[in-house]
Z-matrix of the N, CA and C atoms (Angstrom, degrees):
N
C 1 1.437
C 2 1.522 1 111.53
N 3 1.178 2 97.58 1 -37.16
C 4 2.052 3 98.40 2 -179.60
C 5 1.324 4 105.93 3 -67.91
N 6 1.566 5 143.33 4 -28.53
C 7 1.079 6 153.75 5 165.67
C 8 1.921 7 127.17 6 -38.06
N 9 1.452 8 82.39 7 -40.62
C 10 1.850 9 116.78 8 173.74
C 11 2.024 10 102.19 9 -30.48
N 12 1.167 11 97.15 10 -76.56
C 13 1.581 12 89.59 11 -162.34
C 14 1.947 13 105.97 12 -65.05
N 15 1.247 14 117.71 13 -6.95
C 16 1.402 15 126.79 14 -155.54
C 17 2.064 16 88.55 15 -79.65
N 18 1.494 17 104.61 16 -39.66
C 19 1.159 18 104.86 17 -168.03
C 20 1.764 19 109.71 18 -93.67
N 21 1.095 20 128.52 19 6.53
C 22 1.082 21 134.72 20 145.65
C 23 1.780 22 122.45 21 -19.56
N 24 1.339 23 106.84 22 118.46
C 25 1.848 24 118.23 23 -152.30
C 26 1.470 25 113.29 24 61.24
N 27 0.999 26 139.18 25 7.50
C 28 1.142 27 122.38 26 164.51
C 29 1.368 28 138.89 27 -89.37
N 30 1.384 29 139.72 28 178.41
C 31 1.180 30 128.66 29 171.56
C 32 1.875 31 97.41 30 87.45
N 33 1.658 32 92.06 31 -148.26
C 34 1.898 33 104.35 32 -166.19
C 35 1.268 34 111.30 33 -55.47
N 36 1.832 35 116.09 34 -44.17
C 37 1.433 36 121.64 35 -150.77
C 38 1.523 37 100.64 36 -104.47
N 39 1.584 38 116.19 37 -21.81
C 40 2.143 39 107.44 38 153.90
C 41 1.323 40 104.58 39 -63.19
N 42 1.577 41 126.55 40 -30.32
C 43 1.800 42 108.06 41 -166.66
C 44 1.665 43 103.88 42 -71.43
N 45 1.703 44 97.60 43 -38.90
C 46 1.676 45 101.65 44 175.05
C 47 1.666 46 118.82 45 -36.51
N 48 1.704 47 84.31 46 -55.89
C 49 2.340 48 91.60 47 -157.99
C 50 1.850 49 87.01 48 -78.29
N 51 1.286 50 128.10 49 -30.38
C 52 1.588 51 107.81 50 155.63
C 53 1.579 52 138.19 51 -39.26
N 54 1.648 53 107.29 52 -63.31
C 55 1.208 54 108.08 53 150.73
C 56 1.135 55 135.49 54 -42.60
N 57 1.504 56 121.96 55 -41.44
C 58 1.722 57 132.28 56 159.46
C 59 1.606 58 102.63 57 -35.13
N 60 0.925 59 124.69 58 -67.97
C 61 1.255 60 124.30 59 -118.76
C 62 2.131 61 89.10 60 -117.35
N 63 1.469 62 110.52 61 -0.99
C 64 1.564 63 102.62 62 166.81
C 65 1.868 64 90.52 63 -101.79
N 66 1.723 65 122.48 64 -9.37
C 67 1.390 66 94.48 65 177.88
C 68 1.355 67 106.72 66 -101.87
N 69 1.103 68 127.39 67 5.29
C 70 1.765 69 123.97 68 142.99
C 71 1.454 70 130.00 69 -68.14
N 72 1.674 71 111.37 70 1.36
C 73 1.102 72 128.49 71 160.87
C 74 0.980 73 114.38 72 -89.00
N 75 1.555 74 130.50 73 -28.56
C 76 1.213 75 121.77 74 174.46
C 77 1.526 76 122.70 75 -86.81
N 78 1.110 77 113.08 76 -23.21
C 79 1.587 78 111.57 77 -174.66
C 80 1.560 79 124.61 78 -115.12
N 81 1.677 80 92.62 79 25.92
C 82 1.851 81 103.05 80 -145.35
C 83 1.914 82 80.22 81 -96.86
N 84 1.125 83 115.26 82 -19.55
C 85 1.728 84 112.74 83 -157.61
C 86 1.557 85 80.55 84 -108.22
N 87 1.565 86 130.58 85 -81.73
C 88 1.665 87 117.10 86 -168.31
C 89 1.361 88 122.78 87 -38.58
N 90 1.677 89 121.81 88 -24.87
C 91 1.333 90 125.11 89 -177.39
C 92 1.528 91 104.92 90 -92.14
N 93 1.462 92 127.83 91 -13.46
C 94 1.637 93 121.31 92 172.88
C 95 1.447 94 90.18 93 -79.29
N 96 1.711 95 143.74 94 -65.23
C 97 1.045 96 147.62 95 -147.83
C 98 1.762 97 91.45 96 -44.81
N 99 1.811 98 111.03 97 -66.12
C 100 1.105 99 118.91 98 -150.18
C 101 1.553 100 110.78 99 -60.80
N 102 0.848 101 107.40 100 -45.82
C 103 1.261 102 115.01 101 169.68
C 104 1.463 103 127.29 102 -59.67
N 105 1.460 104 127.41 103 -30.32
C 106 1.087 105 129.59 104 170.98
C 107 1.668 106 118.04 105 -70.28
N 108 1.463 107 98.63 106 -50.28
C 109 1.657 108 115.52 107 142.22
C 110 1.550 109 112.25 108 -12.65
N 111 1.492 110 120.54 109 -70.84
C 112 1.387 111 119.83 110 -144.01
C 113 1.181 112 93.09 111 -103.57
N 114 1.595 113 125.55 112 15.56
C 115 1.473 114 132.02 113 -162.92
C 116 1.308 115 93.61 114 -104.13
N 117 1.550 116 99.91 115 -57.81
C 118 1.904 117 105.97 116 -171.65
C 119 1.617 118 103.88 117 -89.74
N 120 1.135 119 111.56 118 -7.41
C 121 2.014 120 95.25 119 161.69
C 122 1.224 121 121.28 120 -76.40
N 123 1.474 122 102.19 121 -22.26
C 124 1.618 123 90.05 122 165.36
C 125 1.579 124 118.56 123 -115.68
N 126 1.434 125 119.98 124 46.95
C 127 1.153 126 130.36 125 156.53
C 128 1.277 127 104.73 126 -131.41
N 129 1.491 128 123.70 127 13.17
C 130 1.839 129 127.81 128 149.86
C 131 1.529 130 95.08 129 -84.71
N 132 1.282 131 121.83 130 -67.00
C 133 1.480 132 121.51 131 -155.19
C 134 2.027 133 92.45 132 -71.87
N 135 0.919 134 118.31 133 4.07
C 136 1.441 135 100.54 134 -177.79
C 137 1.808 136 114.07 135 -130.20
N 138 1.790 137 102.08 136 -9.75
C 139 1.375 138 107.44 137 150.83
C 140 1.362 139 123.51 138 -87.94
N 141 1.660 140 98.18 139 -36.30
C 142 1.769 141 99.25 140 -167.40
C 143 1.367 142 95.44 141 96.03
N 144 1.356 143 119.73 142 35.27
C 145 1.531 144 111.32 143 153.19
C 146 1.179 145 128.96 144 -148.15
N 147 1.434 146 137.28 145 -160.39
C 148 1.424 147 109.88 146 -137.85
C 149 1.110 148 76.12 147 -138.83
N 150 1.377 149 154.50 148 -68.07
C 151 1.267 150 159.23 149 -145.15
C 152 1.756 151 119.05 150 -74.23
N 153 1.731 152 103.60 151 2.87
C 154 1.525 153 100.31 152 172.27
C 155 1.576 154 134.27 153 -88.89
N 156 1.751 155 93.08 154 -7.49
C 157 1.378 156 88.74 155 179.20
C 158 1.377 157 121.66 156 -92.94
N 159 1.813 158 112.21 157 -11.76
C 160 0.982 159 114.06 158 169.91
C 161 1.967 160 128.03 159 -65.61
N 162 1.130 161 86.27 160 -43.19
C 163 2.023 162 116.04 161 165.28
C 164 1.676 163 94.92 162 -47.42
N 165 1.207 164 112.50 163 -56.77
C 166 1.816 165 111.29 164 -172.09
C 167 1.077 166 92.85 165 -64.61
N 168 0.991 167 158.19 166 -45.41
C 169 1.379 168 143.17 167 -129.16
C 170 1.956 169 93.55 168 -113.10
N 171 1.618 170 108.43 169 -41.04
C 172 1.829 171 89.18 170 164.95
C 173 1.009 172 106.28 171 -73.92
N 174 1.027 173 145.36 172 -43.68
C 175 1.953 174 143.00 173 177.02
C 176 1.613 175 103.45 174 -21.38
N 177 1.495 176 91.13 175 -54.20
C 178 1.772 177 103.47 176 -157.25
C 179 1.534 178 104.44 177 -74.02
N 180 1.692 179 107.87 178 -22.15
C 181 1.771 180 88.21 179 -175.16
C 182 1.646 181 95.28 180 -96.26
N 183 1.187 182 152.61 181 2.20
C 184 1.160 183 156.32 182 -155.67
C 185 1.462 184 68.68 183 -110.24
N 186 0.798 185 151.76 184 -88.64
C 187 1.699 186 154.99 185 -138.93
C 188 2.064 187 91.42 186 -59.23
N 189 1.246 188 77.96 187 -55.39
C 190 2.179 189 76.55 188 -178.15
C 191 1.773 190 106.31 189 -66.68
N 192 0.845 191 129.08 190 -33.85
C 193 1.365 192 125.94 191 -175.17
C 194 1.647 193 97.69 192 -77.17
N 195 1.503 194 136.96 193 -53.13
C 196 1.647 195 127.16 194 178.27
C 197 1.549 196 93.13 195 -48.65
N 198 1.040 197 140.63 196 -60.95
C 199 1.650 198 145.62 197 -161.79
C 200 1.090 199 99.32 198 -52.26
N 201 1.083 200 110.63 199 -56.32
C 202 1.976 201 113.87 200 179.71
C 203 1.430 202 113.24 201 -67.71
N 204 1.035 203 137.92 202 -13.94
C 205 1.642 204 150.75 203 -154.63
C 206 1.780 205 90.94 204 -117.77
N 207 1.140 206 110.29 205 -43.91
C 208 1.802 207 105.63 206 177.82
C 209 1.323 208 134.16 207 -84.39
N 210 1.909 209 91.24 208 -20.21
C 211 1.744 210 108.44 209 155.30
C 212 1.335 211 100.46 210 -84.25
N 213 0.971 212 151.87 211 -56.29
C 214 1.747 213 152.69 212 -179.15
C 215 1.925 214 88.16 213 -10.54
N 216 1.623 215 79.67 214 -78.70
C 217 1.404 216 106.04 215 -147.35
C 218 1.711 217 105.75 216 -61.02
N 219 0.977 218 131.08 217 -64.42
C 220 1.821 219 117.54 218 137.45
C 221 1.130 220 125.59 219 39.96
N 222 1.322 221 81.83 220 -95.65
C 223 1.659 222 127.70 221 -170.34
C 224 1.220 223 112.15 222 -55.77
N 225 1.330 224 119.83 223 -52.11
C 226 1.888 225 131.33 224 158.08
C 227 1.394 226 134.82 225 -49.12
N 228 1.404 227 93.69 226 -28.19
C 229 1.976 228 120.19 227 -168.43
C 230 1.357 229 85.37 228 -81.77
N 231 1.467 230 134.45 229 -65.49
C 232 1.432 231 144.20 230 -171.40
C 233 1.147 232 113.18 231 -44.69
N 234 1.530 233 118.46 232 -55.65
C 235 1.871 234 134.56 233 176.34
C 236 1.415 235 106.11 234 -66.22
N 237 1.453 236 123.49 235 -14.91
C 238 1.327 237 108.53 236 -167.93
C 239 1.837 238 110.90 237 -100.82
N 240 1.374 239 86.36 238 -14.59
C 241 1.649 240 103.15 239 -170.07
C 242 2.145 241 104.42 240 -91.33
């Protein structure tokens, strides 16, 4: 019984929030791109310029890479404790 809090995340429902949190690794950078994408295409077609969708689209992976860098870091704090 004293053991109880020691095993805390482990087992079925730590493999779950594990799995969580490597498939926010996967979709955390293509879903900033895309979106930044569909951010600055329509601030080309709605400025009249050409150079915003490219800007959205680094916005969006700089935005996916902090996401990935704040799950990283998380993810380590949890394993280390």
């Amino acid at each position: 019984m004293a053991d109880e809090p020691s095993k805390k995340g482990k087992g079925a429902l730590g493999d779950l929030v594990k799995a969580e949190s490597m498939i926010q690794f996967a979709i955390a950078l293509p879903a900033g791109c895309v979106i930044g994408w569909l951010l600055g295409s329509w601030g080309d077609r709605h400025f009249h310029q050409a150079w915003m969708g490219v800007v959205g689209i680094l916005l969006g992976a700089l935005g996916g890479f902090i996401q990935i860098f704040r799950t990283a870091s998380g993810y380590l704090k949890r394993d280390a404790k």
